[in-house]
MARNU-337144 format. One record per residue (C-alpha): residue in one letter; x, y, z. Coordinates in Angstrom, 3 decimals, always signed. Layout:
N
["A", [X, Y, Z]]
...
// end
This chain:
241
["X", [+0.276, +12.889, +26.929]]
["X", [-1.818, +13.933, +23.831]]
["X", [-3.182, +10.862, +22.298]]
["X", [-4.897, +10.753, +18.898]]
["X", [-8.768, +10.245, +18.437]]
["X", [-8.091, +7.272, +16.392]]
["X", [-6.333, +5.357, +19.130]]
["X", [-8.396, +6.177, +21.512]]
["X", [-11.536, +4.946, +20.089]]
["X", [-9.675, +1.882, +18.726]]
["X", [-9.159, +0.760, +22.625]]
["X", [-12.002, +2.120, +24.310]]
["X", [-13.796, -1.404, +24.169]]
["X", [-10.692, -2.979, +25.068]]
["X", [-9.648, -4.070, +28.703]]
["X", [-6.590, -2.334, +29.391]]
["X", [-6.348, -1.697, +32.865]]
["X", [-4.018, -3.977, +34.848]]
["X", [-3.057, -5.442, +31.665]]
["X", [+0.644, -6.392, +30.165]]
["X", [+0.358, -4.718, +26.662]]
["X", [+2.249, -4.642, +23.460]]
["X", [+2.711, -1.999, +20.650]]
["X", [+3.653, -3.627, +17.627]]
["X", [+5.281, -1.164, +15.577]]
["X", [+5.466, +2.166, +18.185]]
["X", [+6.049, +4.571, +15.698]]
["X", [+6.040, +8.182, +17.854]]
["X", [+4.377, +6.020, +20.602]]
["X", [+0.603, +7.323, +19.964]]
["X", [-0.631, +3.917, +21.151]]
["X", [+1.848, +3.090, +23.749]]
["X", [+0.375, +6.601, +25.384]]
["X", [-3.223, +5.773, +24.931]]
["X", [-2.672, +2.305, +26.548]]
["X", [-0.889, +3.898, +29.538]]
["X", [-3.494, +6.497, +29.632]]
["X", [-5.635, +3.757, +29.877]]
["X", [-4.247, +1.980, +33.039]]
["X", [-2.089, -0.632, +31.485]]
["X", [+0.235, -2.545, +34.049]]
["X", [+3.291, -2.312, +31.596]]
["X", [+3.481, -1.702, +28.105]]
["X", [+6.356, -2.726, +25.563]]
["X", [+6.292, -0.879, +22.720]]
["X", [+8.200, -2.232, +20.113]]
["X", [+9.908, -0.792, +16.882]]
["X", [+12.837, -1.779, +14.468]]
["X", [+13.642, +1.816, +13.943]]
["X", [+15.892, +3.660, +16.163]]
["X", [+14.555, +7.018, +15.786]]
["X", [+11.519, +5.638, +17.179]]
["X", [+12.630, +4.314, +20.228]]
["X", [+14.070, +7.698, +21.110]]
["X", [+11.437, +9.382, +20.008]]
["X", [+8.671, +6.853, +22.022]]
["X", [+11.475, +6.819, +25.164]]
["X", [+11.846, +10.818, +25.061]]
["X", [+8.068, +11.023, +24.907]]
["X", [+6.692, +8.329, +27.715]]
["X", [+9.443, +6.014, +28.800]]
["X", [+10.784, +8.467, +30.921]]
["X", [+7.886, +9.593, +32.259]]
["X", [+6.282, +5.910, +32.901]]
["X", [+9.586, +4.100, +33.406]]
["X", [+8.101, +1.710, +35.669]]
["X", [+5.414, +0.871, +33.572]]
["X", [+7.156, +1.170, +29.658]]
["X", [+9.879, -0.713, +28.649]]
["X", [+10.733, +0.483, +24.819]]
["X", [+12.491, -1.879, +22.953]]
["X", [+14.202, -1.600, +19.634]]
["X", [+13.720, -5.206, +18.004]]
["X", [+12.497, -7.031, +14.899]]
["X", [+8.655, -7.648, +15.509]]
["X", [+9.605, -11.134, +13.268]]
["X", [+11.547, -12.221, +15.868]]
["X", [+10.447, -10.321, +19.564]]
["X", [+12.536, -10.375, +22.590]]
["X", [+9.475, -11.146, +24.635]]
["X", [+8.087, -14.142, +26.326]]
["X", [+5.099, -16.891, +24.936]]
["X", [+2.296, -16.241, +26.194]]
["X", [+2.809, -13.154, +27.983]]
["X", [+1.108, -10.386, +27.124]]
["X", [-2.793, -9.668, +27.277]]
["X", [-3.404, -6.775, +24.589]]
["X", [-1.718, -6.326, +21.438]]
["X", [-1.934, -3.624, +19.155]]
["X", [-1.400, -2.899, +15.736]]
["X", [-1.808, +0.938, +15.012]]
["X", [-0.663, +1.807, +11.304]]
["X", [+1.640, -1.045, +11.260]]
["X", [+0.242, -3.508, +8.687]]
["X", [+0.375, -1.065, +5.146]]
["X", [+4.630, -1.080, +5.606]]
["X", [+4.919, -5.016, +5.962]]
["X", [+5.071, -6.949, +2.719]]
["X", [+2.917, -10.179, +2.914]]
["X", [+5.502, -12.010, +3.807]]
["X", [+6.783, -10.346, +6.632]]
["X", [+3.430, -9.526, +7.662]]
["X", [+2.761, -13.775, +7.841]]
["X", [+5.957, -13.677, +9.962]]
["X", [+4.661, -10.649, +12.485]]
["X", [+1.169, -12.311, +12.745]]
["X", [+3.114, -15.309, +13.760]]
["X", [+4.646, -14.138, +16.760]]
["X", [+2.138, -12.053, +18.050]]
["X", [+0.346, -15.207, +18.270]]
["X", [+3.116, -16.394, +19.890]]
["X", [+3.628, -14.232, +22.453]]
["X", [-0.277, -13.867, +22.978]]
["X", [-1.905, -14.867, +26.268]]
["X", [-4.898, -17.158, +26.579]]
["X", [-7.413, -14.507, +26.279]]
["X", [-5.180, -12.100, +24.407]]
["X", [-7.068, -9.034, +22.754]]
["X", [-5.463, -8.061, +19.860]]
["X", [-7.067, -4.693, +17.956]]
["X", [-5.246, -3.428, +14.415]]
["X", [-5.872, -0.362, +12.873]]
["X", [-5.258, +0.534, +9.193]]
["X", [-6.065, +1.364, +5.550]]
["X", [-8.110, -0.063, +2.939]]
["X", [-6.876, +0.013, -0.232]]
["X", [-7.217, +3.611, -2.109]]
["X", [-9.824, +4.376, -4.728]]
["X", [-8.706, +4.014, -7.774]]
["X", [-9.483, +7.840, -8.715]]
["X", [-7.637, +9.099, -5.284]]
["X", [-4.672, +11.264, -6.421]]
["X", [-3.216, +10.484, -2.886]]
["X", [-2.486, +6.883, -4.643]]
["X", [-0.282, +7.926, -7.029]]
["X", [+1.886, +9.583, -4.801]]
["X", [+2.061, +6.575, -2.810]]
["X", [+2.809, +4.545, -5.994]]
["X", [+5.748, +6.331, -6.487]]
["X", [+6.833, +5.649, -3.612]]
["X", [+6.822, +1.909, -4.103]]
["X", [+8.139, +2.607, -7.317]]
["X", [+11.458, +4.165, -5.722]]
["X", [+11.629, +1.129, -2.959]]
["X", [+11.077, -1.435, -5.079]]
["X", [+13.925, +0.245, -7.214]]
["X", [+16.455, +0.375, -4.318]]
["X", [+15.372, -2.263, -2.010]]
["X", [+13.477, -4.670, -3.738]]
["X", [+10.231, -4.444, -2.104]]
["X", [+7.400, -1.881, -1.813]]
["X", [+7.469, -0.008, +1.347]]
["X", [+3.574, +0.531, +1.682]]
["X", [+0.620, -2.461, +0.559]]
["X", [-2.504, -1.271, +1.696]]
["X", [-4.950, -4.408, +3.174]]
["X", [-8.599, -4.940, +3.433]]
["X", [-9.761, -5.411, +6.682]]
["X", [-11.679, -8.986, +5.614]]
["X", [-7.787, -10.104, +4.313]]
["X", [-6.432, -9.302, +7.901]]
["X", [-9.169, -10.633, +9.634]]
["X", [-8.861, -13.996, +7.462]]
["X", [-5.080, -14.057, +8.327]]
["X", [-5.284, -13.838, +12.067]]
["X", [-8.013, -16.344, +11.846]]
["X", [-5.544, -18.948, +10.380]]
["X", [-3.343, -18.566, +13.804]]
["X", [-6.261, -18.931, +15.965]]
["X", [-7.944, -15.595, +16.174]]
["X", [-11.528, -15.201, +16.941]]
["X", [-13.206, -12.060, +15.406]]
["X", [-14.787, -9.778, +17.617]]
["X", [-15.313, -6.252, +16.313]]
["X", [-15.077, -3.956, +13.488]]
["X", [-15.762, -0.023, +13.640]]
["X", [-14.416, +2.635, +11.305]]
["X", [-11.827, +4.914, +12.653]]
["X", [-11.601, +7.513, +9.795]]
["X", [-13.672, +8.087, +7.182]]
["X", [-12.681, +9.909, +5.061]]
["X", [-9.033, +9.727, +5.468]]
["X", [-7.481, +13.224, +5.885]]
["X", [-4.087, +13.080, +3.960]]
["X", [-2.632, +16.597, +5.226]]
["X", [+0.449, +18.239, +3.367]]
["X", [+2.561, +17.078, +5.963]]
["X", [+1.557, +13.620, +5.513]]
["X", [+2.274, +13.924, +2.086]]
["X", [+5.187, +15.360, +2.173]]
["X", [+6.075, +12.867, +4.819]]
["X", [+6.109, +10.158, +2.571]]
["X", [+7.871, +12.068, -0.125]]
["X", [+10.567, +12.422, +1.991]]
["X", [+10.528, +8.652, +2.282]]
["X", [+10.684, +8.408, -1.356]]
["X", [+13.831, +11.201, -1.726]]
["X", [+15.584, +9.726, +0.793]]
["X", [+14.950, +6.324, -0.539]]
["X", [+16.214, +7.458, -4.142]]
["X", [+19.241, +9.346, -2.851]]
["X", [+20.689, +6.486, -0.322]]
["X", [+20.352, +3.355, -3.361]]
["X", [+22.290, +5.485, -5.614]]
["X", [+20.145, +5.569, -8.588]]
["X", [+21.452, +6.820, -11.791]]
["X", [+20.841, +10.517, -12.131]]
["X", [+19.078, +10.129, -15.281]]
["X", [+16.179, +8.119, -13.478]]
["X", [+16.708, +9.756, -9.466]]
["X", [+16.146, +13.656, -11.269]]
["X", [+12.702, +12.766, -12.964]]
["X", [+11.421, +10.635, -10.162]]
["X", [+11.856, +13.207, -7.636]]
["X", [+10.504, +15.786, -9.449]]
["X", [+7.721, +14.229, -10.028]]
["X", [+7.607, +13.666, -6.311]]
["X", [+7.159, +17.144, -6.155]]
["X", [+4.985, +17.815, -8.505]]
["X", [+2.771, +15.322, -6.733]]
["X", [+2.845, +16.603, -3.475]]
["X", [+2.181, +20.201, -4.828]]
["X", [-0.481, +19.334, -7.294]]
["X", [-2.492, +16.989, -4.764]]
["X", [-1.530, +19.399, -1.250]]
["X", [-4.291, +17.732, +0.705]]
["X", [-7.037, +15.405, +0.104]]
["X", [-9.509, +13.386, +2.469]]
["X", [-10.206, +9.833, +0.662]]
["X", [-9.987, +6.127, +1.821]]
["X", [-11.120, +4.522, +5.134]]
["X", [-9.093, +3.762, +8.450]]
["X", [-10.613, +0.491, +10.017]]
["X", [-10.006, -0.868, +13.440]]
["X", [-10.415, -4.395, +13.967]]
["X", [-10.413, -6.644, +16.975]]
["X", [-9.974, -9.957, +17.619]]
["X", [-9.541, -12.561, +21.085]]
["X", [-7.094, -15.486, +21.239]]
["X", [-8.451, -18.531, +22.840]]
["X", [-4.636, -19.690, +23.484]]
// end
């Protein structure tokens, strides 16, 4: 199973083998790979999106299906034991929770955290303010908050997260820098302006504001194409339980 740089270096201090692991927010299941690449016991990777857990059960549940167990679930509200699992990750999951859903996910991960628990999350700081990359992403709050009420991406400083976890009982252990600079392909970009489109199309906004904001998607996308800014972090942290 291929497994990106980033996650690999992100675990590499981490003691995986034998151990009953948790992907918080699975994604395409880049993490849940590098954790079974790394001799976990079991991993549950976790994600409220359906395409995911096909995607992450095409790609390594089959293949591991005595040691992966891919659930489709509400990371506010996990279908998982306390105190039960020894690693938790967080790999890109942070920058699509709002604040207060991300209070709610830090609380069960605590939750469901071992005495001993490694936890290790991976994400964004904030954009420069010059990064063209950001105003792309802006407009793609702008649509959400539009349609659903709520931005779809908030980037957080590492020292915010670090602060938060600390408040459930968290004990800091390391940081290291996964990425920088960031490398924001075309497909990533266009990735998230399909968010946006699809976003603008499904809440049925008048035609007179949908039209402009999606061009303008597209103008983004074409104008920017690529660009390498920002910082991935990777943080990790030990729960004395």
């Amino acid at each position: 199973m291929d497994v990106p740089t980033t996650v690999t270096t992100a675990l590499e201090d981490r003691p995986i083998t034998g151990a009953t692991c948790l992907e918080a927010g699975a994604g395409v299941g880049n993490t849940t790979a590098g954790l079974l690449a790394a001799d976990a016991a079991r991993v549950y990777a976790v994600t409220n999106d359906a395409d995911h857990a096909s995607t992450v059960s095409e790609r390594v549940g089959r293949r591991e299906v005595d040691r992966t167990a891919v659930l489709e679930a509400d990371l506010r509200d996990l279908p998982l034991a306390s105190n039960s699992v020894d690693v938790i990750t967080a790999h890109g999951l942070c920058n699509v929770l709002t604040p207060q859903s991300l209070e709610r996910v830090a609380t069960e991960l605590t939750r469901v955290a071992a005495a001993g628990c490694h936890l290790v999350v991976d994400d964004y700081e904030p954009l420069p303010a010059d990064a063209a990359v950001r105003e792309l992403f802006a407009l793609e709050n702008a649509v959400a908050e539009l349609v659903g009420g709520r931005p779809h991406l908030t980037f957080y400083p590492a020292t915010m997260l670090r602060r938060l976890f600390a408040g459930h009982g968290w004990t800091f252990d390391r940081e290291r820098t996964l990425l920088d600079p960031v490398p924001w392909t075309r497909k990533h970009l266009e990735a998230h302006a399909a968010v946006a489109r699809s976003g603008a199309e499904a809440g049925e906004l008048p035609a007179d504001l949908r039209e402009p904001l999606l061009a303008e998607l597209e103008d983004l996308v074409t104008a920017i194409d690529e660009e390498s800014v920002g910082e991935m972090y990777s943080i990790a942290m030990r729960f004395s339980g």
